[in-house]
C-alpha positions as CSV (number, residue, x, y, z in Angstrom):
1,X,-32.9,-5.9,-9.0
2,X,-32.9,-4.3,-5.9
3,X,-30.9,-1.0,-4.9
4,X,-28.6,-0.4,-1.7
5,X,-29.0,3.6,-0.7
6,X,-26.0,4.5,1.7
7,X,-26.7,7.2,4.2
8,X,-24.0,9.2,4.8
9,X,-22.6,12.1,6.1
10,X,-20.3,14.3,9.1
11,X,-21.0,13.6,12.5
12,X,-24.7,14.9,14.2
13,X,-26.1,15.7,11.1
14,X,-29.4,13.8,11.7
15,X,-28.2,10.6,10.2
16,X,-29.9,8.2,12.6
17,X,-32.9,9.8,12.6
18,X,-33.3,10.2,8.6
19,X,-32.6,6.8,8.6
20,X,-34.8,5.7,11.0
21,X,-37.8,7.7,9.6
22,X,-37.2,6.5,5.8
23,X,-37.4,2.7,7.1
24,X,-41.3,3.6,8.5
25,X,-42.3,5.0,5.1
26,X,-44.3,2.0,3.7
27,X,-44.3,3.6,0.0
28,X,-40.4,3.4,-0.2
29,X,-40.2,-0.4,0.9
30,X,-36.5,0.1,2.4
31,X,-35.2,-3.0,5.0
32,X,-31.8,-2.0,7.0
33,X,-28.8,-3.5,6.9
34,X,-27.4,-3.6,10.2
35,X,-23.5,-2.7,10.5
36,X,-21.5,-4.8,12.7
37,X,-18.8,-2.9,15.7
38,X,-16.6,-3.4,18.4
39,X,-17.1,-0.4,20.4
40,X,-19.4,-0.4,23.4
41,X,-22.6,-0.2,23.3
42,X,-24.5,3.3,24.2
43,X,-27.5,4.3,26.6
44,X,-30.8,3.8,24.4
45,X,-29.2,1.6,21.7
46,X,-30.1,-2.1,21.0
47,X,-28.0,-4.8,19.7
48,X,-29.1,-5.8,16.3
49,X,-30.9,-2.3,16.2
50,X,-28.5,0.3,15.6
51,X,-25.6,-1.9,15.4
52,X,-24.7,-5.9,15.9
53,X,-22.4,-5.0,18.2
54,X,-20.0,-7.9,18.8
55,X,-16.5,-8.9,20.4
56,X,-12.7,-8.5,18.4
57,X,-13.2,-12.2,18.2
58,X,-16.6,-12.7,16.8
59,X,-14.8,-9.8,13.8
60,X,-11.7,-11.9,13.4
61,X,-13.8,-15.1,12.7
62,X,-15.7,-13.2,10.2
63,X,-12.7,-11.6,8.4
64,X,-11.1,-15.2,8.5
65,X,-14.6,-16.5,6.8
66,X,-14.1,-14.0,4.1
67,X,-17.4,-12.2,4.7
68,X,-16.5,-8.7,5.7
69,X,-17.0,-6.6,2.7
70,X,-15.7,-3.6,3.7
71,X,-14.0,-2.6,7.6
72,X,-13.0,0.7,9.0
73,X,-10.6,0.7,12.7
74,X,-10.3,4.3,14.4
75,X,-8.2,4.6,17.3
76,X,-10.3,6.2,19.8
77,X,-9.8,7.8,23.4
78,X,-10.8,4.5,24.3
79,X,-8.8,2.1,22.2
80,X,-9.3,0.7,18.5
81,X,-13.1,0.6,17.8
82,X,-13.9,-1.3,14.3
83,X,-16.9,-1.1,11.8
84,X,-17.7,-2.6,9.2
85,X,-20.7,-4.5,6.7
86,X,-21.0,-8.5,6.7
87,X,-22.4,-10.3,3.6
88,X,-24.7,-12.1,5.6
89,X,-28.3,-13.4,5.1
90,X,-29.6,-10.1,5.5
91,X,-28.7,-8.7,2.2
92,X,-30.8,-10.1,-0.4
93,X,-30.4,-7.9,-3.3
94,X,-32.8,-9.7,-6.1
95,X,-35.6,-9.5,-3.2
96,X,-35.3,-5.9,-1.8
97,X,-34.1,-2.5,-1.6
98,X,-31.9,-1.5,1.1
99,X,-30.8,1.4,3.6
100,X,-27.6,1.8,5.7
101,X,-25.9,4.5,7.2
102,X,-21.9,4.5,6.3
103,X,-18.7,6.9,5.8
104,X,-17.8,7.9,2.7
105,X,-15.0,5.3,2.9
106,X,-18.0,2.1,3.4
107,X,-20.1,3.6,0.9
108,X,-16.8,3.5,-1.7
109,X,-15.7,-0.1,-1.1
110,X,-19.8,-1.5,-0.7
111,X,-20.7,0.5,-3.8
112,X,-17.1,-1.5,-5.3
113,X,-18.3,-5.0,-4.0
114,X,-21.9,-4.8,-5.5
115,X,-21.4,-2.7,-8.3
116,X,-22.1,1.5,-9.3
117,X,-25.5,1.0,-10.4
118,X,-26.6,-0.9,-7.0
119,X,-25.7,1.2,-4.7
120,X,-26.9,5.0,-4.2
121,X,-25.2,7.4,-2.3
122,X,-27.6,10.1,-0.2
123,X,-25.1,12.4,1.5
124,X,-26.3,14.5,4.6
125,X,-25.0,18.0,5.6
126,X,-25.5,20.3,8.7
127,X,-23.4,23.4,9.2
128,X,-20.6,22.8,11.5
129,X,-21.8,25.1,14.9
130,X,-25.0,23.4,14.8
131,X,-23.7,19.5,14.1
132,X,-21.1,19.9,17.3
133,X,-24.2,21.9,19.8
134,X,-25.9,18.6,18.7
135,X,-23.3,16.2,19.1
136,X,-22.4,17.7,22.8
137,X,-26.0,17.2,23.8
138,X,-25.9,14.0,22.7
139,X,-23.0,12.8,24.5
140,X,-24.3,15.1,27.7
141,X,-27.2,12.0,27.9
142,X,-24.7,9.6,27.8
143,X,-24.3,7.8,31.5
144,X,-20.8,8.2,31.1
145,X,-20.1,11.0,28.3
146,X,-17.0,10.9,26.4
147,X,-16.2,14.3,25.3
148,X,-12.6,14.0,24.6
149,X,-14.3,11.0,21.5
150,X,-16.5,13.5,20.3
151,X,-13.9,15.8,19.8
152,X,-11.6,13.6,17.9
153,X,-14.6,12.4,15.7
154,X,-15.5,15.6,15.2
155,X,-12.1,16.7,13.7
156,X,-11.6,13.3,11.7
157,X,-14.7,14.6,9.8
158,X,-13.0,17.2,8.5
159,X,-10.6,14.5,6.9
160,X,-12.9,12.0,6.6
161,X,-15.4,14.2,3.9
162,X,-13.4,16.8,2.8
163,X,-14.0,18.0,-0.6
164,X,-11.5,16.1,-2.3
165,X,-12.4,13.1,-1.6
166,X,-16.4,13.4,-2.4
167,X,-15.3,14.5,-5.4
168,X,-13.2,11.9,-6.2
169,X,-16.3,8.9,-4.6
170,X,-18.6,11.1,-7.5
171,X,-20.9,12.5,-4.8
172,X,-22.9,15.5,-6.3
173,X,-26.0,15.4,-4.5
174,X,-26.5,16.5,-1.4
175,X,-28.7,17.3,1.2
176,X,-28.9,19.8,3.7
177,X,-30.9,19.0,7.2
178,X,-31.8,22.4,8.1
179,X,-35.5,21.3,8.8
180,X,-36.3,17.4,9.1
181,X,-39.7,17.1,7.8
182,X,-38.0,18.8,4.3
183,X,-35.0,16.9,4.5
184,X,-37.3,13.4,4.9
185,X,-39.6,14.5,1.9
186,X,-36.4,15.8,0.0
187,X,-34.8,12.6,0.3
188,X,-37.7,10.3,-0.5
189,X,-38.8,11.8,-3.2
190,X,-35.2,11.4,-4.5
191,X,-34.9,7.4,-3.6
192,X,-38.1,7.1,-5.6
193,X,-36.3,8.5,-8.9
194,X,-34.1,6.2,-8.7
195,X,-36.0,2.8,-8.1
């Protein structure tokens, strides 16, 4: 039976990139599931890629269909943007193991819908001065840089994985991304433990 490993963590602290390295390593035999949002797309991201990003409509004919498992809606800078994970035809769970990024919130209610023992929570930490430094040069390559998001974001993190609240979704390990290459082989070698 195969095994959903949610990716998690604040803001900028290397989440796209872990995940996207851990997908290339052939020995851990991890496909993506693909989260589904409403906000605009950015420079350098690809629909179906990063996201499948889609209109208000396309969500509200998915929440009517009853396959949203689990949704999140933050008021931005910029209006309501939603997230959220579709049971769709790209989670197969008695054919492969899975990787997706999430909040502690969508790892909570995915880990609820398939069950404790299915889905694995690897939580990702940077210090603070070094998350926002990589958050603002992120934005900076943006064509049209929202600062003002980043900054709320930023802040909601604080809430969003306080202390409190990973202790009450049970999550004890953790890993720091100080340095990439030991993050990656920190990280693998832990998803292999628990296949």
């Amino acid at each position: 039976m195969g095994k959903i490993f949610c990716l998690m963590g604040k803001s900028s602290t290397g989440k796209d990139t872990i995940y996207q390295e851990l997908l290339k390593k052939e020995d851990l035999h991890l496909h993506q599931i693909v989260s589904y949002t409403t906000r605009p797309i950015r420079a350098n991201e690809t629909d179906g890629v990063e996201y499948h990003f889609c209109t208000k409509e396309r969500k509200e004919e998915l929440l009517a269909q009853g396959n949203v498992i689990e949704i999140r809606s933050y008021e931005t800078v910029h209006g309501i943007w939603d997230y959220f994970t579709v049971a769709d035809d790209q989670i197969r769970l008695e054919q492969k193991d899975y990787l997706i990024i999430g909040t502690l919130e969508s790892y909570c209610k995915i880990r609820d819908y398939f069950g404790r023992e299915k889905v694995i929570p690897v939580y990702i930490e940077v210090e603070d001065g070094t998350r926002l430094m990589r958050a603002v040069e992120r934005e900076r390559r943006q064509s049209q840089p929202k600062y003002r998001e980043l900054c709320r974001r930023f802040l909601a993190d604080d809430e969003d994985f306080s202390e409190e609240k990973l202790r009450e979704a049970e999550i004890e390990q953790r890993f720091v991304n100080e340095n990439l290459e030991d993050t990656l082989e920190r990280i693998s070698s832990y998803i292999k433990e628990q296949l």
